[in-house]
C-alpha positions, 0 to 999 in steps of 0.5 A: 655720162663723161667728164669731158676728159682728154686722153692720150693713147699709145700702143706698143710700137710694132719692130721694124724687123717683120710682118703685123700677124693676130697676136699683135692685132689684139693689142691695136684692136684693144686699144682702138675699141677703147678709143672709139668708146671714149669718143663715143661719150664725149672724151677728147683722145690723142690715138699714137703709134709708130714704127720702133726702128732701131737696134742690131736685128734691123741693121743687120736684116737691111744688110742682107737685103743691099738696101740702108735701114732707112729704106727698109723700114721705110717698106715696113712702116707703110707695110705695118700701116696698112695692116692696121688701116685694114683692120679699122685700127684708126691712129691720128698719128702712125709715125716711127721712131727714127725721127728728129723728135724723137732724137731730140726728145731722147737727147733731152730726156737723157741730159735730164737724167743725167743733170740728176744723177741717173747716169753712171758708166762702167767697163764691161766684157762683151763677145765681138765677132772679129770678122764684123768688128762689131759686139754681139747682142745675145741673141746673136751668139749661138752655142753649145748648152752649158747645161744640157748639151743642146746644140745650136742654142742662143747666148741668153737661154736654151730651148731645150732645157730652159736654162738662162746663162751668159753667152760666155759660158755657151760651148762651141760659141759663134757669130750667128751675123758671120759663123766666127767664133767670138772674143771677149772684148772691153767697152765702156758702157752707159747705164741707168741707175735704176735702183736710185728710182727703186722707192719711187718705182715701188710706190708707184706700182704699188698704190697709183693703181696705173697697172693690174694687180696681177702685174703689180705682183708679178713686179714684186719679184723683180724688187725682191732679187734687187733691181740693177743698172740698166745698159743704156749704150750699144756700140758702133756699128749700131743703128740708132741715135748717138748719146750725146756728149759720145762719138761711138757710143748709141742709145739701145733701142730700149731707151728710145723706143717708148720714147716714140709715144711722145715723138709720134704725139709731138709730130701730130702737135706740129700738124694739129697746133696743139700744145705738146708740152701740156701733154708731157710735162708734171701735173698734165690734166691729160690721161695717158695709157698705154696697151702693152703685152706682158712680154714688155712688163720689165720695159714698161712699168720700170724702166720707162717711168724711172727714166721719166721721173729723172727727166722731171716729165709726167708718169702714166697714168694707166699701163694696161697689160694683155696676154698673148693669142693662141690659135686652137689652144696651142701656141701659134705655129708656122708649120700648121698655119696658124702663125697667121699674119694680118695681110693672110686673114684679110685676104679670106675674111672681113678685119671685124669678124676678128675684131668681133671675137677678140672683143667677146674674150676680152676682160681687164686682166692680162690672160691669153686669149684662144682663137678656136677657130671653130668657136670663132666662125660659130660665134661671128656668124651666129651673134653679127649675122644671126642675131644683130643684122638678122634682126634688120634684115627682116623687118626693113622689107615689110616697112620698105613694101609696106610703108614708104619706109617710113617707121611708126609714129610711136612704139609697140613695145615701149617695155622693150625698147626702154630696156635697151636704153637702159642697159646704157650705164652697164655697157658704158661701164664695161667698155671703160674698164675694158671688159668688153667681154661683159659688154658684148654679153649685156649686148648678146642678151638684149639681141637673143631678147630682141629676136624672141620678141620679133619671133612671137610677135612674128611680121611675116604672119600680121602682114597677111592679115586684114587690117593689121598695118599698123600693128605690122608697122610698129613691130617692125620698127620695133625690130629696127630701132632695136637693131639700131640700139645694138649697133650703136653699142656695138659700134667701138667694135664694128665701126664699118658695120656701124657706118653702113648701118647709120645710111640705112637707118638715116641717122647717126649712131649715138650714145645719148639718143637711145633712150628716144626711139626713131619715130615716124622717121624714113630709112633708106633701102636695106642693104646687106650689111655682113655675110657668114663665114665659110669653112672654105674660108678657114681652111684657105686662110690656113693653107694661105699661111702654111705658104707665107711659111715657105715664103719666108723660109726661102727669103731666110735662106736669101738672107743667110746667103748673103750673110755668109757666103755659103748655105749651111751645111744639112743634116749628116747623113749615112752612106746607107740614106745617099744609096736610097738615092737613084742619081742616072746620067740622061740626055734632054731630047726635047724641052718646050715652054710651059706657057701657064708657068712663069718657072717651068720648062717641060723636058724629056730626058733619055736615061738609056733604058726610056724616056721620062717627062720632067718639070724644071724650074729653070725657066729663068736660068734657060731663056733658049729652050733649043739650047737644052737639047742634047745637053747631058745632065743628072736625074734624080731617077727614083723620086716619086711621079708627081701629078702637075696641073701641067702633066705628070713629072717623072724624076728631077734633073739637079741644079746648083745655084740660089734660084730664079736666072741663077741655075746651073744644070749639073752635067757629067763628063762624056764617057758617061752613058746614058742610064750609067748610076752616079755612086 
């Protein structure tokens, strides 16, 4: 059943630069099902995470808000946290990166690796933003293709064409942070010697089994083109961890985040009393796996087991590598609403419907996984609500009216319930090499024959017949003793189902105790345990998101305004597109509060020739609605008539300004005339 083994746990750390959305809950479900699963058969696991804080993206976006970075991902990591929490992803340990565990672990492991030779600096060229006196990442230069021409691309590949290039050769390069246009600049640099661990890294990937044959292969290219030093160094300014021995000179956020698994495990240690270093350290009897996504292969399965192997620290033992989510067969998208973010699906729907889906695709290879969120209601509701707790929902009544809720001293069909002990070794067997989706079809099956049997045997009719109690009653526990089989399989998966289960049955859910069925046993009033989806929720979740878009496009432009101090100019356009526009000189003659709005004020504006209604979001920016009137402005006169909750809007009077108490109602000079057009 389980040696009895000790497993350390990791999951990619979530960037402090934004929102959890579902293609980073796979992973955290993944990876808590696995740990669920191996406590269920007796393993000991250490379940760690964190925040990886560091890097330009966080400096530069904590900037733009007026707050420290510290602060910000103070907000984020309490934010990411209950994201998880709320999907039932249950850590022993959530922490981040910024820590002084993990800058001394990364101190140490750095010294270490130079100690052995594993450390070389070099001279190199990089773009500077003159006007922020700092050195531009990649993706913070923007260009000029050098191959196709496209505009407005980033410094490391175009998304247009597909090219890859260094951001020197972009046309037209300037700093995304402050619009200058970027210099090359000196510096010396830090950098791993990756091709001195090339042998190691080869046999390990190849012959240790810790990856997918798959993604073994797929590394293969990278030995072929030859592997190079890896930059370990970033500049001031630069948020992160300083090389030791260097005044301005910081570990990139690479170096140090995977390093965050041992310091969120070392903060645990320090809580829990247990030894860190039997953890870390050579020949450690702990198993350690991490769940990572196959856009951070190269970080994983390279760098971070060459910079332990120069640190003379333990290697993992397993690397399990997943593919991505895609919503409906497409890649997920803002603008249709299926860039879903953790906080937006659990607001409409329960976290194990997700849990539940993703499980039922899941296997040990690392290939996308579709959403079809058509697929995803039938599915859930057809195999949690209609199979599993359908099948306790009608037989607990007979056995609570009937029988003092109490189960029958011995089986109706032994047959039946021997068989669903007996799939125990498969399902273990599935679980632990992930497959879970075999798992959840070994389970499937062992319902659709549960539900034939309580259908043939059909309670509802023995109840209203003579003398059949105890026919009635056995079947009945049948019925209950099989929902509990498959709960308990399934309960990695479904943990809060599984603990609402365990009070209605009396009893705890265990592997080992399958294969005694609850006899003569009292179980508690039956309580729904989950309910259907609706279409209705679907379609409000992806209107919810379709909204967070617009949220966050609005907070952009926050951002950049901060950041430069003027919004970036549209589109061009032709004198041909301004004429469609019907900009008329109005007076406002009344304006009243909209008490159900927070930002509306209701305004009726005279344009000479009549009188229109408008709704303005001004509300804010005016607090005495007396002090409007008689106030000239422009009106967007042709604009199509909107029907509000409030009444109908009639035209749009025009603002400058970033929003909220800062608007600024744009006026004409008093010869103009009401109805006069503005060219």
């Amino acid at each position: 059943m389980s040696d009895n083994k000790t497993i350390l746990v990791t999951n990619a750390l979530p960037y402090s630069n934004g929102p959890i959305h579902l293609g980073h809950m796979l992973e955290h479900i993944q990876s808590d099902i696995y740990v669920r699963f191996n406590r269920a058969i007796g393993n000991k696991v250490f379940y760690v995470c964190g925040d990886d804080c560091h890097g330009t993206p966080v400096m530069i976006k904590a900037n733009s808000l007026g707050i420290t970075p510290e602060q910000m991902i103070e907000i984020t990591s309490k934010d990411h946290d209950e994201d998880l929490k709320g999907f039932l992803v249950k850590y022993d340990n959530y922490y981040r990166t910024h820590s002084k565990e993990n800058e001394e672990i990364s101190a140490y492991m750095y010294n270490k690796a130079k100690e052995n030779g594993y450390i070389l600096t070099k001279t190199i060229s990089q773009l500077f933003d003159p006007e922020k006196n700092m050195f531009l990442p990649d993706r913070f230069v923007k260009g000029t293709c050098p191959k196709c021409g496209a505009k407005d691309q980033y410094g490391d590949n175009c998304e247009v064409c597909g090219a890859t290039y260094s951001p020197t050769e972009l046309k037209d390069a300037y700093s995304v942070i402050s619009g200058a246009k970027p210099v090359l600049k000196d510096s010396l640099h830090y950098f791993f010697d990756l091709p001195k661990a090339k042998d190691f890294l080869h046999e390990y990937i190849k012959n240790s089994g810790c990856i997918q044959s798959e993604m073994a292969n797929k590394l293969e290219e990278w030995f072929e083109q030859g592997l190079k030093p890896w930059d370990i160094s970033r500049d001031a300014p630069y948020f992160g961890f300083k090389i030791p021995g260097t005044e301005d000179k910081y570990f990139y956020v690479w170096m140090d985040a995977p390093i965050g698994y041992f310091a969120s495990l070392k903060n645990l240690c320090e809580k829990t009393g247990d030894n860190f270093d039997d953890f870390v350290k050579e020949g450690s009897d702990v198993k350690m796996v991490h769940f990572i996504g196959k856009d951070i292969l190269y970080f994983h399965s390279l760098f971070w087991p060459a910079t332990l192997k120069a640190a003379q620290l333990r290697l993992p033992d397993n690397i399990f590598v997943h593919g991505y989510v895609t919503v409906n067969g497409a890649k997920m998208s803002k603008s249709k609403g299926t860039f879903i973010k953790a906080k937006t699906f659990l607001k409409f729907l329960k976290p194990e419907t997700l849990r539940y889906y993703f499980a039922s695709k899941m296997n040990s290879s690392a290939v996308d996984i579709d959403l079809s969120l058509d697929d995803f209601m039938a599915k859930v509701n057809s195999d949690i609500v209609g199979k599993v707790v359908n099948l306790a929902s009608r037989t607990a009544g007979f056995i609570a009216k009937r029988f003092d809720s109490k189960l029958s001293d011995k089986p109706n069909n032994k047959e039946l319930l021997d068989k669903a002990a007996s799939i125990k070794d498969s399902v273990i067997k599935s679980y632990s090499e992930r497959n879970y989706a075999d798992a959840i079809r070994t389970i499937m099956a062992l319902a659709d024959e549960a539900n034939r049997y309580i259908d043939a045997m059909a309670p509802w009719v023995i109840a209203k017949e003579e003398g059949k109690d105890e026919l009635l009653q056995a079947v009945c526990s049948d019925g209950i003793n099989l929902f509990r089989a498959l709960i308990t399989y399934l309960s990695p998966v479904l943990p809060e189902v599984a603990k609402n289960a365990e009070e209605f049955l009396n009893s705890t859910l265990s592997f080992d105790s399958l294969a005694t069925p609850l006899c003569n046993h009292s179980i508690n009033k039956f309580k729904p345990l989950f309910t259907r989806i609706e279409k209705t929720q679907i379609d409000a979740m992806i209107e919810c998101s379709k909204e967070d878009l617009k949220e966050a496009k609005k907070a952009e432009q926050k951002v950049e305004n901060k950041t430069s101090e003027y919004e970036p100019l549209a589109d061009q356009i032709t004198i041909d597109d301004f004429a469609k526009v019907d900009l008329r000189v109005g007076t406002i003659i009344e304006a009243q509060e909209v008490a159900e709005a927070k930002k509306l004020l209701k305004l009726t504006v005279d344009i000479g020739f009549e009188k229109r209604q408008v709704f303005a979001g001004i509300k804010q920016a005016y607090t005495d609605v007396n002090s409007l009137i008689g106030r000239k402005v422009v009106l967007v006169a042709n604009l199509k008539p909107r029907q509000m909750k409030f009444g109908l809007s009639e035209g749009m009077v025009t603002a400058a300004g970033p929003g909220a108490s800062e608007v600024y109602l744009l006026s004409v000079d008093s010869g103009a005339k009401n109805g006069d057009r503005i060219h």
